[in-house]
C-alpha positions in Angstrom: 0.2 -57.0 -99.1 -1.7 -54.4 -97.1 -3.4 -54.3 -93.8 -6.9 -53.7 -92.3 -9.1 -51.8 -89.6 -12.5 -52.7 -89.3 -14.1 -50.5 -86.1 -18.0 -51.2 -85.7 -19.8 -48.2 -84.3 -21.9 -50.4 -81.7 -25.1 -49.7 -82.7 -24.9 -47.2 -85.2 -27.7 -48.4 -87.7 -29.3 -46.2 -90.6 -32.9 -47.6 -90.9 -34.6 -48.8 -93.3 -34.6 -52.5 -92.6 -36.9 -54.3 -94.8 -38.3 -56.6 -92.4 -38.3 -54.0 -89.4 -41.9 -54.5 -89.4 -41.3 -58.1 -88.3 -38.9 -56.7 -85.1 -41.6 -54.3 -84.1 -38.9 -51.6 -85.4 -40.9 -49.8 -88.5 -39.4 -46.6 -88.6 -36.7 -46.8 -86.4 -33.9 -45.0 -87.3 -30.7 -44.4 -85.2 -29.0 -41.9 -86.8 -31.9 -40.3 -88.6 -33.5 -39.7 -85.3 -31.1 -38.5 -83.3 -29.8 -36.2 -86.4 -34.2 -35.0 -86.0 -33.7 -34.7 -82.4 -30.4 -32.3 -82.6 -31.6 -30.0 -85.7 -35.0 -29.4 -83.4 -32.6 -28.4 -80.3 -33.6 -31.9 -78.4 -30.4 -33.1 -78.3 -28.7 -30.0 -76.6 -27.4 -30.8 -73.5 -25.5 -27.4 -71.2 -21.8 -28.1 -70.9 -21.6 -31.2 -73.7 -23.0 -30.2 -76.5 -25.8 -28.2 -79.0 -27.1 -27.7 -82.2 -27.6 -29.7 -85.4 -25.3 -33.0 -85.4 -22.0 -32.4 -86.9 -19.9 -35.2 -88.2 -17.7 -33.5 -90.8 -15.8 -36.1 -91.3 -18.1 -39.2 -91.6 -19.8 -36.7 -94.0 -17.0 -36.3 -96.4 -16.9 -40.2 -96.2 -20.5 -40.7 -97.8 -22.4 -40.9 -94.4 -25.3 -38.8 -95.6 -25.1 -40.0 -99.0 -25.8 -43.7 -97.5 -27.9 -42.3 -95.3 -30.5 -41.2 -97.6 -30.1 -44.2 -99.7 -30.6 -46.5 -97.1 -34.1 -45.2 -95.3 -35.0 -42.3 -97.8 -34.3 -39.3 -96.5 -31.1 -37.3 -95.9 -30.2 -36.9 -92.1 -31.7 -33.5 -90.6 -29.7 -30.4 -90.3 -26.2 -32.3 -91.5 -24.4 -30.4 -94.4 -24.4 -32.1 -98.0 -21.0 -32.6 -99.6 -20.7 -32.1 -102.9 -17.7 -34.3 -103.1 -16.8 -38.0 -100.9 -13.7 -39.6 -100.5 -14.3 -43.1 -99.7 -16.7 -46.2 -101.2 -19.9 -46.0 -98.8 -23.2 -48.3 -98.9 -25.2 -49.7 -96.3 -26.0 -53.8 -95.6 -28.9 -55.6 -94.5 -28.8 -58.2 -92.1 -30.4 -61.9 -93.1 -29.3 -63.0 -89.1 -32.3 -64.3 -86.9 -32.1 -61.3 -84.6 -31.0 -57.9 -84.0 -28.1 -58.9 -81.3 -24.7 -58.4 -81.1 -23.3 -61.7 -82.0 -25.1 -62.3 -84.6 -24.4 -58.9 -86.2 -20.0 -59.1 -86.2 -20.8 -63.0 -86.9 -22.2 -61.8 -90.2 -19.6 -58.9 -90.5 -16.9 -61.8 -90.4 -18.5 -63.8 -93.0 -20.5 -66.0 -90.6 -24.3 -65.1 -91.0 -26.9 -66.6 -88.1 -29.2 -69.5 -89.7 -30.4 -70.4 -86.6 -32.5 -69.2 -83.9 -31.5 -67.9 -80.9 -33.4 -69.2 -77.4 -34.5 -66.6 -75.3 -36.2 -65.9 -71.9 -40.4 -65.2 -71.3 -40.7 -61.3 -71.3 -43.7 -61.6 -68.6 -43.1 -63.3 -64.8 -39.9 -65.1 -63.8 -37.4 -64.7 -66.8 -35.7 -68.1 -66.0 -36.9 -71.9 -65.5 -36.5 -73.2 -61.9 -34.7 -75.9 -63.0 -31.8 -73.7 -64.1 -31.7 -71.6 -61.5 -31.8 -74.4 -58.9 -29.0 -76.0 -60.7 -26.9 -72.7 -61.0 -27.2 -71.9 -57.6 -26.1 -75.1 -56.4 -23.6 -75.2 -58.6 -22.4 -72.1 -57.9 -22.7 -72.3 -54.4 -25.0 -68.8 -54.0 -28.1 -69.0 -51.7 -30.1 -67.2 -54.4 -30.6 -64.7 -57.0 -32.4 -61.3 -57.2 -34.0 -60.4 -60.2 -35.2 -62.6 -62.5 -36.8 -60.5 -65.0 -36.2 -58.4 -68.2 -34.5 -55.6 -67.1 -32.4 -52.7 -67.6 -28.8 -53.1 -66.2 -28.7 -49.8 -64.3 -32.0 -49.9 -63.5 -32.0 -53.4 -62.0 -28.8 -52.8 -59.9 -30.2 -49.6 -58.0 -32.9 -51.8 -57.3 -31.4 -54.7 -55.9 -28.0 -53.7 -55.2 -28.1 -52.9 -51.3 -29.7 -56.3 -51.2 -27.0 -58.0 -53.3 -24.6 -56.6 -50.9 -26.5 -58.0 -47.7 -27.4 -61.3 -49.0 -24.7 -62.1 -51.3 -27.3 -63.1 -54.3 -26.3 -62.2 -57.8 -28.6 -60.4 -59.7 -29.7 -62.0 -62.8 -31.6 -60.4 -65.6 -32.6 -60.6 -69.4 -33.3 -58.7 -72.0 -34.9 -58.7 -75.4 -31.6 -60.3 -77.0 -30.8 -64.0 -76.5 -28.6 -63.1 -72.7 -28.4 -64.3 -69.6 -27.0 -61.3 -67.2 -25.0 -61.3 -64.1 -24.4 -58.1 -62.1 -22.5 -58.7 -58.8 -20.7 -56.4 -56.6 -16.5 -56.6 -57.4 -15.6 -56.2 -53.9 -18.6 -57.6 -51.7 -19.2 -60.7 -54.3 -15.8 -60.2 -55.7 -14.5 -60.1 -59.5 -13.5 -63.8 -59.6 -16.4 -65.2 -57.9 -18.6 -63.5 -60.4 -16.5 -64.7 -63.5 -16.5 -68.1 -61.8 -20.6 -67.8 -61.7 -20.8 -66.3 -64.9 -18.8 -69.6 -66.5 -20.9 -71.9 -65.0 -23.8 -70.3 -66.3 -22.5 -70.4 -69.7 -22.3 -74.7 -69.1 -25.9 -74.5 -68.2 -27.2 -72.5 -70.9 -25.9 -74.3 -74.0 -28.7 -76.3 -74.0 -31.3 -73.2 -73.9 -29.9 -72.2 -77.2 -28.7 -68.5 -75.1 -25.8 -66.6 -77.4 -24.5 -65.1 -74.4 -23.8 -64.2 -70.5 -22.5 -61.1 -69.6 -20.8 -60.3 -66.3 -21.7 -57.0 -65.2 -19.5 -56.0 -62.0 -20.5 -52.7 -60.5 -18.6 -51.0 -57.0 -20.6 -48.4 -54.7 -22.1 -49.1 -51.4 -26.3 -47.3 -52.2 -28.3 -46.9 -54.9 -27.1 -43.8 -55.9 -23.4 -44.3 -55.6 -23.8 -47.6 -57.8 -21.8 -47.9 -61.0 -20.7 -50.6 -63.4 -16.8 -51.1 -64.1 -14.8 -51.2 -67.4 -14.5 -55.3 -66.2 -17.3 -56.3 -67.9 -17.2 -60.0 -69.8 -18.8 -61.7 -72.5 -19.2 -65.3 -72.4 -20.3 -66.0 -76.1 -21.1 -69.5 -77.8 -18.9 -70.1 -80.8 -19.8 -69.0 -84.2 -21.5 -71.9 -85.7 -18.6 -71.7 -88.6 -15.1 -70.6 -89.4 -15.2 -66.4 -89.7 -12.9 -64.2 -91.5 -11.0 -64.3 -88.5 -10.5 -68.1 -88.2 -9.4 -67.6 -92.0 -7.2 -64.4 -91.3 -5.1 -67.2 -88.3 -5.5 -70.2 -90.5 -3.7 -68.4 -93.0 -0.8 -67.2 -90.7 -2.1 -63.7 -90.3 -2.6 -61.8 -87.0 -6.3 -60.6 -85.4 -5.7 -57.6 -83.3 -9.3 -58.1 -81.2 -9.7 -54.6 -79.3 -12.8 -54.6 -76.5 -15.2 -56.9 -76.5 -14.4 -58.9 -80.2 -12.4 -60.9 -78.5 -15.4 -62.2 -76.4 -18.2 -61.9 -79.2 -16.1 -64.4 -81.1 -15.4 -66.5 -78.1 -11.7 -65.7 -78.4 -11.7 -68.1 -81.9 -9.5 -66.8 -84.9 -8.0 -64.1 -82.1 -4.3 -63.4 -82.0 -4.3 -60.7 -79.8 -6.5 -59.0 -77.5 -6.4 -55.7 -76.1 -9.1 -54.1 -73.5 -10.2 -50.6 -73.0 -12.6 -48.5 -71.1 -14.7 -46.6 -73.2 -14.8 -45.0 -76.7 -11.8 -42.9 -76.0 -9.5 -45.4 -74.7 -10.9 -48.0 -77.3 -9.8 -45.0 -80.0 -6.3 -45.0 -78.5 -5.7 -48.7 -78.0 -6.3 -48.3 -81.7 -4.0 -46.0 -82.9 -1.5 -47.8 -81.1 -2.5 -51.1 -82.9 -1.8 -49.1 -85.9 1.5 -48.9 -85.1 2.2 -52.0 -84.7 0.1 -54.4 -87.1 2.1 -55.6 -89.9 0.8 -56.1 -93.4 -1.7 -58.6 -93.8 -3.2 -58.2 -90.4 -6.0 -56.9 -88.8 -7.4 -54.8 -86.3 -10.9 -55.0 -85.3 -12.3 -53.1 -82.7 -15.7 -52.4 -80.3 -16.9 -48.8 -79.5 -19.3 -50.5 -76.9 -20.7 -47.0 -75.6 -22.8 -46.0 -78.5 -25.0 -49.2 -77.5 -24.1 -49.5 -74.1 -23.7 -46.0 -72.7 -26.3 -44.1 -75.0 -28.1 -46.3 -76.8 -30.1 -48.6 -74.4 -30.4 -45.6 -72.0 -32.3 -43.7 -74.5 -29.7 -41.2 -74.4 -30.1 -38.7 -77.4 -27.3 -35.8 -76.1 -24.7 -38.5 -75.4 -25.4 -40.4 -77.9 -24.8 -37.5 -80.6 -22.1 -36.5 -78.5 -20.4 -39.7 -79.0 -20.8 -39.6 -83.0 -19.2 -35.9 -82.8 -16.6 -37.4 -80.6 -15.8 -40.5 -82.3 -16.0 -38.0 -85.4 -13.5 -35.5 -84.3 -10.9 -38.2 -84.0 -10.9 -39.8 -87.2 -8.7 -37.6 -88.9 -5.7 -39.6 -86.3 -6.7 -42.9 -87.9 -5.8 -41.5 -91.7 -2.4 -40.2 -90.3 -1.6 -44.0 -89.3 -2.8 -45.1 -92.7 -0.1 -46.6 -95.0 -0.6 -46.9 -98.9 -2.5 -50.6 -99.4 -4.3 -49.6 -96.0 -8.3 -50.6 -95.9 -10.4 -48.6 -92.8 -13.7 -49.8 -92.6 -16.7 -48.4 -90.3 -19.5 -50.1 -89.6 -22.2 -51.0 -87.4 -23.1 -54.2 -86.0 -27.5 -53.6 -85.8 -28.8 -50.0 -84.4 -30.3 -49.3 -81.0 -32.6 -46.4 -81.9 -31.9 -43.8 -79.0 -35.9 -42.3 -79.2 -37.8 -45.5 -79.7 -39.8 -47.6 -77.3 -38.4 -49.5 -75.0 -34.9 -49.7 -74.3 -33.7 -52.8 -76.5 -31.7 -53.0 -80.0 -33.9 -51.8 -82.9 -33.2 -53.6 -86.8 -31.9 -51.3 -89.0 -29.2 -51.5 -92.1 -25.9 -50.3 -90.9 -23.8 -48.4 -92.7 -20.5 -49.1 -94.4 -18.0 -46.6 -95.6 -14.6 -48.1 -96.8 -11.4 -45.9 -97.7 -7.4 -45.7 -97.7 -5.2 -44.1 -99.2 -5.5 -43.6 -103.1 -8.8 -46.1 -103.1 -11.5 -44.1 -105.3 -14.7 -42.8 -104.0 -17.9 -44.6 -105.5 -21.4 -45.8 -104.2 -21.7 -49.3 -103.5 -25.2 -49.2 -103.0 -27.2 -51.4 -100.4 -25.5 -54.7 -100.1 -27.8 -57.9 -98.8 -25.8 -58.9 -95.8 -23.4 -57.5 -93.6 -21.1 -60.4 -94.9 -20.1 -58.3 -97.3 -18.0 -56.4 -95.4 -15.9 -59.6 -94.7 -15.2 -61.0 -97.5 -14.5 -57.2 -98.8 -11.6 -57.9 -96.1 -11.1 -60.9 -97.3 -10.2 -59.7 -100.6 -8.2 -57.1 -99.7 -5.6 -59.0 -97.8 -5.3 -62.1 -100.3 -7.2 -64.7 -98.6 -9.8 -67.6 -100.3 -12.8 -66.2 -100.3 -15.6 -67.4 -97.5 -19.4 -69.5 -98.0 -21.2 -66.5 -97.5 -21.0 -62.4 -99.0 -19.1 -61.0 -102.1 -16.5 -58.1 -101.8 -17.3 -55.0 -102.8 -13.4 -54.0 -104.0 
């Protein structure tokens, strides 16, 4: 028996979607932009980083080699190896929508059929009914927002009067979500889990895949910051995933960040928060250390998308990769023989398009371990592949939906 680590790159998409056009996002490209953006000097940034993006390692993997194949062109400025060490493709998505869940529900075998409900993008975001019954429910004499929003934004805006009048501030976006930002200390961290959970009740019957607790501390606008306490409250996957399988069969799901919420804590063994890419990258290695053969690890690096990606962040964003990059060659010293990595991305959040929402691109997939030979696996048509690829690997019947690349 063997083990697995599957770590999604949040947001980490390659282009080339074939129905971008039908998202709006034609030409988006995450890391073929901001790949552009560094070899032209746009992504230099005094004291973190400068000059073309170099991922060394992801390179060796196939990453430019997938790149190309994926939306056309190689990445700009990034070295060609001649030679790779690890199977690498790309997937396209068949979900209804370019959100989170619905991208690591397909990952784990569980593709979205339906669609998602989401919020009017012009005047109030939400219906009075729901927010009369929330805030009576909840026992809040308002809320501030009410709009499609950015988080940071939307919090230096209202914050001050958060503070003073003790009204959450609620806000949407361009992904099925229903947002809650509220102060940890003034509102306080249980109240706004509390408010958060009976939003969730309320929401099931708009069809909304998710409400996200957003505590920030500060006392002014420009002292305002979000904390690492951020929650997901996520619907169930419609199905069993890989991880139901993986626990059905008596294995172990070592959920790091946010998969433990994504999945609404179904098929999860274990779960382990952390604060950032770094921190995610250690708890990590330390799962490493302690899975046992036939389990996995699947972890979040929630700042691509949530740090970088939404805030149009080029610099940080390719800062990140290089980061993230720089560390991989820990994970292959944990690797045993039989071990499986896989990296991946869940849907791309182009950092130099319009807007500041997730943009539909194929993600990329590069799969390795020790002794596995290097090939092309070409573009596969859904990112279920990837678990019943997992599936396969650790001895499990195979799921509905995807076919394994091993």
């Amino acid at each position: 028996m063997a083990r697995a680590f599957l770590f999604v790159l949040d947001s980490f998409g390659v282009g080339g979607a074939p129905d971008a056009t039908a998202y709006g996002d034609e030409g988006a490209n995450t890391l073929g932009h901001i790949a552009e953006f560094c070899a032209a000097g746009a992504g230099d940034r005094e004291g973190l980083r400068s000059g073309p993006l170099k991922l060394p390692n992801m390179s060796a993997l196939g990453l430019v080699h997938l790149a190309k194949a994926a939306s056309g062109r190689f990445p700009a400025g990034m070295p060609v190896p001649e030679k790779t060490y690890a199977m690498f493709g790309s997937a396209s998505e068949v979900s209804r929508g370019k959100d989170t869940p619905s991208g690591h529900w397909e990952i784990a075998g569980t593709p979205v059929t339906f669609d998602w409900g989401y919020f009017p993008t012009e005047g109030e975001a939400f219906p009075a009914q729901l927010t009369e019954a929330l805030c009576r429910a909840a026992d809040v004499p308002g809320i501030l927002g009410n709009c499609h929003a950015s988080g940071t934004d939307i919090i230096a805006r209202h914050g001050e009067e958060h503070i003073r009048t003790g009204k959450p501030i609620c806000y949407t976006s361009s992904d099925s979500v229903f947002q809650v930002a509220a102060h940890e200390t003034h509102f306080g961290l249980d109240r706004l889990m509390t408010f958060c959970a009976i939003a969730r009740a309320l929401l099931d019957q708009y069809n909304i895949g998710r409400v996200i607790a957003r505590p920030f501390v500060g006392e002014t606008a420009s002292t305002f910051q979000r904390t690492g306490n951020r929650r997901d409250f996520s619907v169930p996957p419609p199905e069993p995933t890989l991880l139901d399988r993986l626990v059905k069969e008596g294995r172990k799901v070592h959920a790091i960040g946010k998969i433990g919420d994504i999945f609404a804590h179904k098929g999860v063994s274990r779960v382990i928060k952390a604060n950032g890419n770094e921190a995610l990258m250690d708890a990590s290695l330390t799962a490493m250390d302690t899975a046992e053969d036939g389990e996995l690890v699947f972890t979040n690096f929630v700042d691509f998308d949530m740090v970088y990606g939404h805030r149009r962040d080029v610099a940080g964003y390719a800062a990140a990769l290089e980061a993230f990059d720089a560390r991989l060659p820990e994970v292959g010293g944990k690797l045993k023989p039989g071990d499986l990595v896989i990296l991946t991305a869940d849907h791309g959040c182009d950092p130099t398009w319009r807007g500041t929402d997730h943009t539909r691109e194929r993600v990329p997939i590069i799969a390795y371990g020790p002794g596995m030979r290097s090939r092309d696996i070409g573009i596969r048509t859904t990112y279920a592949d990837i678990g019943e690829t997992i599936a396969r690997h650790l001895r499990i019947p195979p799921g509905a939906h995807g076919r394994s690349f091993l």
